[in-house]
Structures are given as C-alpha cells and as structure tokens.
C-alpha positions as CSV (number, residue, x, y, z in Angstrom):
1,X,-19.7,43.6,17.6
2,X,-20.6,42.3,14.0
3,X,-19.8,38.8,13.7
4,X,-18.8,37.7,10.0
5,X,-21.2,34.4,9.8
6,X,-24.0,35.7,11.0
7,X,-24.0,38.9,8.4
8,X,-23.6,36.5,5.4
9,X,-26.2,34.3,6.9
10,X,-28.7,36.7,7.5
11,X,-28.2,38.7,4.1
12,X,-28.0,35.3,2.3
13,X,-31.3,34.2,3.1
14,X,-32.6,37.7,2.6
15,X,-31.8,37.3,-0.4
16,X,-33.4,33.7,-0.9
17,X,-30.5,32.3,-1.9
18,X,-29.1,29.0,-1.2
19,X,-25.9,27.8,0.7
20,X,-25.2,25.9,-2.7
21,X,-25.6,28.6,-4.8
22,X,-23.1,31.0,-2.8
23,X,-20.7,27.9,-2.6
24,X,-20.6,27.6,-6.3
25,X,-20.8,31.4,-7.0
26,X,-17.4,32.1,-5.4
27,X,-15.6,29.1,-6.6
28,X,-16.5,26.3,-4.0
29,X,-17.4,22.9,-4.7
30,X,-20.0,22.3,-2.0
31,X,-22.0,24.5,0.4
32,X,-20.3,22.7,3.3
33,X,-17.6,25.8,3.5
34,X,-20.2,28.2,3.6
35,X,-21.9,26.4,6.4
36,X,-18.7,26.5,8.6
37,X,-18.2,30.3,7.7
38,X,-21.9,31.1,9.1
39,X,-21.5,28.7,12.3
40,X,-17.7,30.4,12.5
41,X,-16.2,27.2,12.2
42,X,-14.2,28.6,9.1
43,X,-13.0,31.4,8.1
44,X,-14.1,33.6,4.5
45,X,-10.7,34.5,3.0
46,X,-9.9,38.1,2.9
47,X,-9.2,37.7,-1.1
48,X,-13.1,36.3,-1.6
49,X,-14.2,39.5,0.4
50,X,-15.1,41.5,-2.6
51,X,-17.0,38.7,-4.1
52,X,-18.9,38.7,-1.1
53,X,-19.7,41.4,-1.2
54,X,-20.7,41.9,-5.0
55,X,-22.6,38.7,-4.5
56,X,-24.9,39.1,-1.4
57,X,-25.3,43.1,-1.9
58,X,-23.3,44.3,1.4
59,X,-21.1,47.1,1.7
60,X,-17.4,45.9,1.7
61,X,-16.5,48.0,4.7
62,X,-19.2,46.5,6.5
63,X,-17.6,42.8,5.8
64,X,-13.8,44.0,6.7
65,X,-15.1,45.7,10.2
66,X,-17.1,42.4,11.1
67,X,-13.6,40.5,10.2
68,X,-12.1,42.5,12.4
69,X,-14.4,42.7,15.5
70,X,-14.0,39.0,14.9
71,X,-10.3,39.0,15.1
72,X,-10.3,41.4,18.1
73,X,-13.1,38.9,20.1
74,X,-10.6,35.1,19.0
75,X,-7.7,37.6,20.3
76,X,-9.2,38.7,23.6
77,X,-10.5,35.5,24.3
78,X,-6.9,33.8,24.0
79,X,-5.1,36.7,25.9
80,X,-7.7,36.1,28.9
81,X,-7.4,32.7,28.7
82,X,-3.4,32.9,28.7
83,X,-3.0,35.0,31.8
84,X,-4.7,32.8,34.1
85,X,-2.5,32.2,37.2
86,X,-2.1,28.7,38.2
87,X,-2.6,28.2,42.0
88,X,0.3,27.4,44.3
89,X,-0.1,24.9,46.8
C-alpha cells in the first residue's frame, strides 16, 4: 500500500526542495505541518490535494489512492484492535 507521507517525502526531496518551501507554497506558516504529514502524524487536507499535486509534480490519482490505502490501514487497524475478546476468569 502507498502511504501518503512517504510519497510527498520522497518526491519532495526529489525535487530538492525544502520542507519550508512546501510549507509556504501551500499556505503554511512553518514546515512543522509538513513534517507531521511525512512522519503521518498529520493529516494533508483533501482540499490542498490538487496543490500537492501541482506543486511536487505527482499525478492526483496517485495522492487520492495513497489517502485512501491510508484510511483503509487507520480503519483495519482500529477494527482489529476493537474485536479483541476480553478473557473470563
């Protein structure tokens, strides 16, 4: 599965370009938001998507499947983690 962070990472330093400058290129103050985003500590808003994509040269599609593999891993992982059975003594 493609993971979200990790494809903006990877293309943003392809590109040579800064955390700083992507921060400030789609309308953030600091590069600290894009840090979380590539460690998956934060999310990229689905309305900055097309930006993204404009920005760091990857195909829109591409972005919204990673998003959604995303999604479908954070849902799995909760659903496991819900249906564990408690033990009865």
């Amino acid at each position: 599965m493609s993971n979200i962070g990790t494809m903006i990472k990877n293309q943003r330093e392809r590109l040579n370009m800064t955390q700083s400058e992507v921060a400030y290129r789609l309308g953030y103050t600091n590069a600290q938001f894009i840090s979380n985003i590539e460690r998956n500590i934060s999310s990229l808003p689905p309305k900055k998507f097309a930006m993204v994509s404009r920005l760091l040269k990857l195909n829109l599609d591409d972005i919204i499947k990673a998003k959604a593999d995303d999604m479908t891993s954070t849902l799995r992982a909760a659903v496991k983690g819900g249906n564990k059975k408690k033990r009865v003594s």
